[in-house]
C-alpha positions in Angstrom: -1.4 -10.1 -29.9 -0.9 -13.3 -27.6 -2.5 -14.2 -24.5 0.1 -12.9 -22.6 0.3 -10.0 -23.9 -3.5 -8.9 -23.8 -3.5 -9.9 -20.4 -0.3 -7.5 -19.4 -2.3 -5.0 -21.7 -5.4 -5.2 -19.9 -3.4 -5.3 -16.8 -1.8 -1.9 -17.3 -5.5 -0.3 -18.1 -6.9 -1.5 -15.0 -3.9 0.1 -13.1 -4.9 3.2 -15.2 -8.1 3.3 -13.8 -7.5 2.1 -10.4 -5.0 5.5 -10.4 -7.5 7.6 -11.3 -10.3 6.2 -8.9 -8.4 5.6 -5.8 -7.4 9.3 -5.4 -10.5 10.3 -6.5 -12.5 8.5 -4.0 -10.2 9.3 -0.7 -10.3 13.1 -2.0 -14.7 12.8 -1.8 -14.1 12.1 1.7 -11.8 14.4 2.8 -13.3 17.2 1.4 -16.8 15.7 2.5 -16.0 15.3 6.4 -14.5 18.7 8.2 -11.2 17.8 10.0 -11.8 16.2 13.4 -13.7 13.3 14.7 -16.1 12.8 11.7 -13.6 12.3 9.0 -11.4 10.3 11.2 -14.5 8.3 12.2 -14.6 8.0 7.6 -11.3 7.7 7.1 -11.7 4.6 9.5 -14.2 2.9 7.3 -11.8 3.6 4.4 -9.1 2.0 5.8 -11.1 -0.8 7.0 -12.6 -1.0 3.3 -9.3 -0.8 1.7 -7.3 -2.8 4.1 -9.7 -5.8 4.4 -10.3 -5.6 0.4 -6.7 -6.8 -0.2 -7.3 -9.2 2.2 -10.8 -10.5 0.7 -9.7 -10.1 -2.4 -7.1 -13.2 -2.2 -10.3 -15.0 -0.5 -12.7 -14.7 -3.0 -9.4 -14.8 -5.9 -8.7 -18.7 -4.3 -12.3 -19.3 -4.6 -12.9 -18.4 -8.0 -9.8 -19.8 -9.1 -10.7 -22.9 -7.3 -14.1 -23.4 -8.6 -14.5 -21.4 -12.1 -10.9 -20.8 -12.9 -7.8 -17.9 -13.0 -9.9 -16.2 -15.6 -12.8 -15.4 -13.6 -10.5 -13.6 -10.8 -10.6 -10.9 -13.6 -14.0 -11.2 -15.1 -15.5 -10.6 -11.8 -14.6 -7.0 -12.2 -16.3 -5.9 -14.8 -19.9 -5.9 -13.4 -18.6 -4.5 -10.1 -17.0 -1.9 -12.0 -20.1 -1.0 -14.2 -22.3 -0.9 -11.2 -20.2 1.8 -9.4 -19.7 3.6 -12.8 -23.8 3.7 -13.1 -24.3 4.5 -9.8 -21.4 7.2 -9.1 -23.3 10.2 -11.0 -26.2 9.7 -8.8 -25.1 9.2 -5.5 -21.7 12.1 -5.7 -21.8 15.6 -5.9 -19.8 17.2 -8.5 -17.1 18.9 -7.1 -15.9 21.1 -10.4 -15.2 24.0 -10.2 -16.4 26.3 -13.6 -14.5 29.4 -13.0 -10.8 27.8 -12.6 -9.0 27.3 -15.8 -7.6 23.8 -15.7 -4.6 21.9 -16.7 -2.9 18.4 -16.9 0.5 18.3 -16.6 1.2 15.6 -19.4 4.9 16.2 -19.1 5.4 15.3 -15.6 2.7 12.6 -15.4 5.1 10.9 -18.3 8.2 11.1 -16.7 7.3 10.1 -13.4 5.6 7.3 -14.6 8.4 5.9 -16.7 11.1 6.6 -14.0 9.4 4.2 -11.5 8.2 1.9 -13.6 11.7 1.5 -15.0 13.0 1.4 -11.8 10.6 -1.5 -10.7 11.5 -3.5 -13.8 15.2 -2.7 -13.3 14.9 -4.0 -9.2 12.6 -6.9 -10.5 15.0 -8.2 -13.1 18.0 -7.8 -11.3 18.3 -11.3 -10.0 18.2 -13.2 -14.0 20.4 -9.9 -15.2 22.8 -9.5 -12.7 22.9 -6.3 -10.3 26.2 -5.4 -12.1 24.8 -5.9 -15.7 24.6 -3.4 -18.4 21.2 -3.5 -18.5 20.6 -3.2 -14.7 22.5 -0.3 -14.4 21.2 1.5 -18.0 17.7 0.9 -16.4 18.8 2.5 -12.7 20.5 5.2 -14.4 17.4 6.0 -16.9 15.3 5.9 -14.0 17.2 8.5 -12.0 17.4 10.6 -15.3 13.6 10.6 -15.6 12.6 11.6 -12.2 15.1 13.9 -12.0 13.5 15.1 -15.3 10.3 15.3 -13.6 11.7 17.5 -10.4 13.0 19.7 -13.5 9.4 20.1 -15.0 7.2 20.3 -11.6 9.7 23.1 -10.7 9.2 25.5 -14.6 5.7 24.1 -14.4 2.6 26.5 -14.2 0.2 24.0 -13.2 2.6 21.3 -11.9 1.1 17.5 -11.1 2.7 17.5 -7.9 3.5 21.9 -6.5 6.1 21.2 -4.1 5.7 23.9 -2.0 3.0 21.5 -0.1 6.1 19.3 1.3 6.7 22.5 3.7 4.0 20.4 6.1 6.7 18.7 8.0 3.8 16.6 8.7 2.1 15.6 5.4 6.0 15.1 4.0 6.8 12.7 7.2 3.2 10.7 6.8 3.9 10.1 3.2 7.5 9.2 3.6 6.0 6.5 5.9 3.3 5.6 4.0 5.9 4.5 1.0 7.5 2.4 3.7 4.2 1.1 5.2 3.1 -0.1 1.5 6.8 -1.3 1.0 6.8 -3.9 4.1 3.1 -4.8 4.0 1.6 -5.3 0.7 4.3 -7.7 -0.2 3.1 -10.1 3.0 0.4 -11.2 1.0 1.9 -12.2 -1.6 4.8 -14.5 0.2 2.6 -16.0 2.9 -0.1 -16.9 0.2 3.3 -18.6 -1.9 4.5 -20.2 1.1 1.1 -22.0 1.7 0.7 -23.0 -2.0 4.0 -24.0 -2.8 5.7 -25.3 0.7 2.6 -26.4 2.7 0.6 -27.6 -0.4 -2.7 -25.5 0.6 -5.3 -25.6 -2.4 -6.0 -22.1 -3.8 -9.9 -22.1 -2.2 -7.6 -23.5 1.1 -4.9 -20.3 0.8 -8.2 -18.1 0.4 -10.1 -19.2 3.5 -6.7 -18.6 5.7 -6.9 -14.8 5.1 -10.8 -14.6 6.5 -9.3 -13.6 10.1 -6.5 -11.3 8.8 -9.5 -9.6 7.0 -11.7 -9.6 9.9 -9.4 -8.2 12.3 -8.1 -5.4 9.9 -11.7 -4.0 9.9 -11.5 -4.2 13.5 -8.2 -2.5 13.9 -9.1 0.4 11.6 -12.4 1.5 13.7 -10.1 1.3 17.0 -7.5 3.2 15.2 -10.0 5.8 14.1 -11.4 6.5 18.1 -7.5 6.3 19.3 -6.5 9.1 16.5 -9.4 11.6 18.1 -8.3 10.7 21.6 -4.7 10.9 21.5 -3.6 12.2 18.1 -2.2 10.4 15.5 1.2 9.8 15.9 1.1 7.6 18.9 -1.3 5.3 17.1 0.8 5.3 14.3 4.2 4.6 16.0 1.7 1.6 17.5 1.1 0.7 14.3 4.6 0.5 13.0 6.0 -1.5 16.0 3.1 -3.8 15.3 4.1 -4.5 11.6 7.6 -4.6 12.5 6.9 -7.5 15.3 4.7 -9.1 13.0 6.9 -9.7 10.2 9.9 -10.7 12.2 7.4 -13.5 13.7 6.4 -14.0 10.5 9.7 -15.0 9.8 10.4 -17.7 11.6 7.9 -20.3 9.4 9.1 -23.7 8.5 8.4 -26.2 5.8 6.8 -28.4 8.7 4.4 -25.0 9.7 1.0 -24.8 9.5 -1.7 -22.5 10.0 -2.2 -22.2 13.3 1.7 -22.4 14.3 2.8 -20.6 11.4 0.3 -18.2 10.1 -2.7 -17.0 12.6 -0.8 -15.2 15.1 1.3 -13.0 13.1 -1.3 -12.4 10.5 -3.7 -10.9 13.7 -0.7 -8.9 14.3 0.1 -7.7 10.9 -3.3 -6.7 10.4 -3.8 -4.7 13.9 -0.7 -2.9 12.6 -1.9 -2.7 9.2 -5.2 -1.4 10.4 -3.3 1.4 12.8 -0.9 2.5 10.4 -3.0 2.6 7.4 -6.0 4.8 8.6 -3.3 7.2 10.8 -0.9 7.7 8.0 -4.1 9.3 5.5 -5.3 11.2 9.0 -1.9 12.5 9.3 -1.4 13.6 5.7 -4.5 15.4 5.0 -4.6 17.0 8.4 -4.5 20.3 8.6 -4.3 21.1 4.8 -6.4 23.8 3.3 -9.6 22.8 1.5 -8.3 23.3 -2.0 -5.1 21.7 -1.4 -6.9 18.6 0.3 -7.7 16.4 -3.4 -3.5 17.3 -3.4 -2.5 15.5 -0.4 -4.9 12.6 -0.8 -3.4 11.7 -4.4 0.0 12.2 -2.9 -0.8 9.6 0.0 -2.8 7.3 -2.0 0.3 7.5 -4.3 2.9 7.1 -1.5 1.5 4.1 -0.4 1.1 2.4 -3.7 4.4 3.4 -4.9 5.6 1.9 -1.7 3.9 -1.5 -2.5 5.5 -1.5 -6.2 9.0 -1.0 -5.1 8.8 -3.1 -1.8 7.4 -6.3 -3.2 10.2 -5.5 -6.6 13.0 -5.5 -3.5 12.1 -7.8 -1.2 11.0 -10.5 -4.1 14.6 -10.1 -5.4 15.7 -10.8 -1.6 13.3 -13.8 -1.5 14.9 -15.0 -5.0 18.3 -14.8 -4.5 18.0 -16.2 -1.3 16.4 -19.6 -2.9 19.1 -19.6 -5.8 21.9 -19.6 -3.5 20.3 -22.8 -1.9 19.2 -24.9 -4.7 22.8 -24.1 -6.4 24.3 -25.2 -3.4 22.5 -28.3 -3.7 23.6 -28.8 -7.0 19.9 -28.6 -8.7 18.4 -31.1 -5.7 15.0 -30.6 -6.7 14.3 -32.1 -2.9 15.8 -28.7 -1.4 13.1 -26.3 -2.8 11.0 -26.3 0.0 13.6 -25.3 2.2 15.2 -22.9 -0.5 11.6 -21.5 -0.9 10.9 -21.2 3.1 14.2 -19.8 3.3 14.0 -16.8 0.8 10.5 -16.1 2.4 11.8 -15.9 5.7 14.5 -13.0 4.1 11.9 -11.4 2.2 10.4 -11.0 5.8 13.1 -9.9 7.6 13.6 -7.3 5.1 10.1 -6.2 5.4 10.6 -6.1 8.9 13.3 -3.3 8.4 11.4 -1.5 6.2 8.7 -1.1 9.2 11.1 -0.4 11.7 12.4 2.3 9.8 9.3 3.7 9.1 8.8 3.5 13.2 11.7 5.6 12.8 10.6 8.3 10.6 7.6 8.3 12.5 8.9 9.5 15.6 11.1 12.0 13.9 9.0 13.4 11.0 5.6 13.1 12.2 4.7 16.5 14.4 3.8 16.0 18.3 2.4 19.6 18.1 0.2 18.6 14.6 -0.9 15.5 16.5 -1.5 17.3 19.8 -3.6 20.1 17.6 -5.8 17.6 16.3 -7.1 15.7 19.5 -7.6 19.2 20.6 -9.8 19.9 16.9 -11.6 16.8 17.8 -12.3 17.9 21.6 -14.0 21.2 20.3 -16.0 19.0 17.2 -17.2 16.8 20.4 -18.3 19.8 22.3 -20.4 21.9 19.9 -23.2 19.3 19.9 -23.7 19.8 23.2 -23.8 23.8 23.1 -25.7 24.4 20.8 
């Protein structure tokens, strides 16, 4: 096996595990913390955990990568990993349940999985194949057959992966319809801004790290305000908040030039990206686990958890093909002028921004229209009552 392939191999098994883990862990704490203050007060330091970890992680990646090499950006999960795999058993409950009979739905796991990943591969390739190839189209169309497949199977199934009687919660369906497009406009931001400051304003790797420290910082910040706002005045304001804030930030993110730099380019948006990151991150899981019943709770944490990543596959597939074509059409218009790529480059980033700015505004959108005043309203009031008991007892 080359090199190349091992490391797409290993790749795909760390996804594996990070699928099973990441659901895992949100569902601990939602069935841990009663609905109210304390688990929005949790659910805060998840989002701050999670938010700021994509952050950090490009930190530490540009320091490693600086100082030991690319390689070590991967080693330096495997100790990490087997201290959390030795500790786990210890430190959480088990939750299993010895008088349910229990089964996997291998069928619709497998179709699902193939119908997005082809349609990512289909969306990523579309630029060198052509949107109107054969094999463009053959891929869209096998990915529509294989999730419609999988709507066929969840529907016959007796245990189904995903029972989609749980999407009658106008409010759990509208917070993970905007939790897709929250992962669609903002996971993609850190991969263009960190290839607009290697490639256009020449930033070292340790240099491109170091930039994202405030981003991190404030995302931690954001996600503990967001957390008090949610048990104060529900979540939906704080999540349309949120929205408008990404939207903003991503249109001012848009206006970066090959003369930029960090402080006129990169701070202020980033502060802004990660107040709305921070926002709409923690509010979307609030809102999509709120008011679900205790067994169905793992349910709608996978589903979020899912939502969002999902979102970040098919966003950054999109809006790198925007950010692509964009510099093609540039550098052939040049003629192959090797002296135009910064410009080309800038110029496809500032699309793939734009775009990413749409995708937030819609999901402002959906937010206003699918998201539940009344569930919001019912939950400051579930907060108020949690605040209270304390104090009578």
């Amino acid at each position: 096996m080359s090199r190349a392939s091992s490391l797409i191999a290993a790749r795909a098994a760390q996804g594996l595990g990070a699928a099973i883990i990441s659901p895992s862990a949100l569902s601990i704490i939602t069935t841990t913390f009663s609905d109210g203050a304390e688990r929005n007060k949790a659910l805060g330091g998840w989002g701050a955990v999670a938010g700021a970890g994509g952050a950090a992680g490009v930190l530490f990646g540009g320091i490693l990568t600086d100082g030991l090499g690319w390689e070590w950006v991967l080693w330096i999960n495997v100790p990490v990993a087997l201290v959390v795999a030795a500790l786990a058993p210890r430190t959480i409950a088990e939750s299993r349940s010895e008088s349910v009979t229990r089964h996997f739905d291998t069928a619709g796991a497998v179709s699902v999985t193939a119908g997005l990943s082809t349609l990512v591969y289909a969306l990523v390739d579309a630029t060198d194949a052509g949107w109107g190839s054969a094999q463009t189209l053959g891929l869209l169309a096998l990915s529509a057959a294989l999730i419609a497949a999988f709507v066929a199977i969840e529907l016959r199934s007796a245990a189904p992966l995903v029972p989609f009687r749980i999407f009658r919660l106008r409010t759990l369906t509208g917070a993970n319809a905007v939790g897709l497009l929250v992962g669609a406009s903002l996971f993609s931001m850190f991969f263009f801004i960190t290839l607009y400051m290697q490639q256009v304003l020449g930033y070292s790797a340790i240099k491109a790290g170091l930039s994202y420290l405030p981003l991190a910082l404030m995302i931690i910040v954001a996600s503990a305000i967001a957390s008090q706002l949610v048990t104060r005045v529900g979540f939906k304001p704080v999540l349309a908040a949120g929205m408008a804030f990404v939207a903003a930030a991503l249109v001012w993110f848009s206006q970066i030039s090959v003369g930029g730099g960090f402080l006129t380019d990169i701070l202020g948006p980033s502060l802004l990206a990660a107040t709305g990151l921070g926002f709409a991150f923690v509010t979307t899981t609030i809102a999509a686990v709120s008011g679900v019943r205790d067994q169905e709770s793992g349910l709608a944490s996978g589903l979020i958890n899912t939502s969002q990543q999902i979102g970040g596959a098919l966003g950054l597939a999109v809006l790198a093909t925007i950010a692509n074509s964009r510099t093609d059409d540039i550098v052939a218009s040049s003629g192959g002028n090797p002296s135009v790529l910064p410009n080309a480059l800038t110029e496809g980033f500032q699309s793939a921004f734009l775009g990413g700015a749409a995708i937030a505004a819609l999901g402002l959108v959906l937010t206003l229209v699918l998201i539940r005043g009344r569930d919001s309203r019912a939950h400051v009031e579930l907060g108020a009552r949690g605040r209270e008991q304390p104090a009578e007892a």
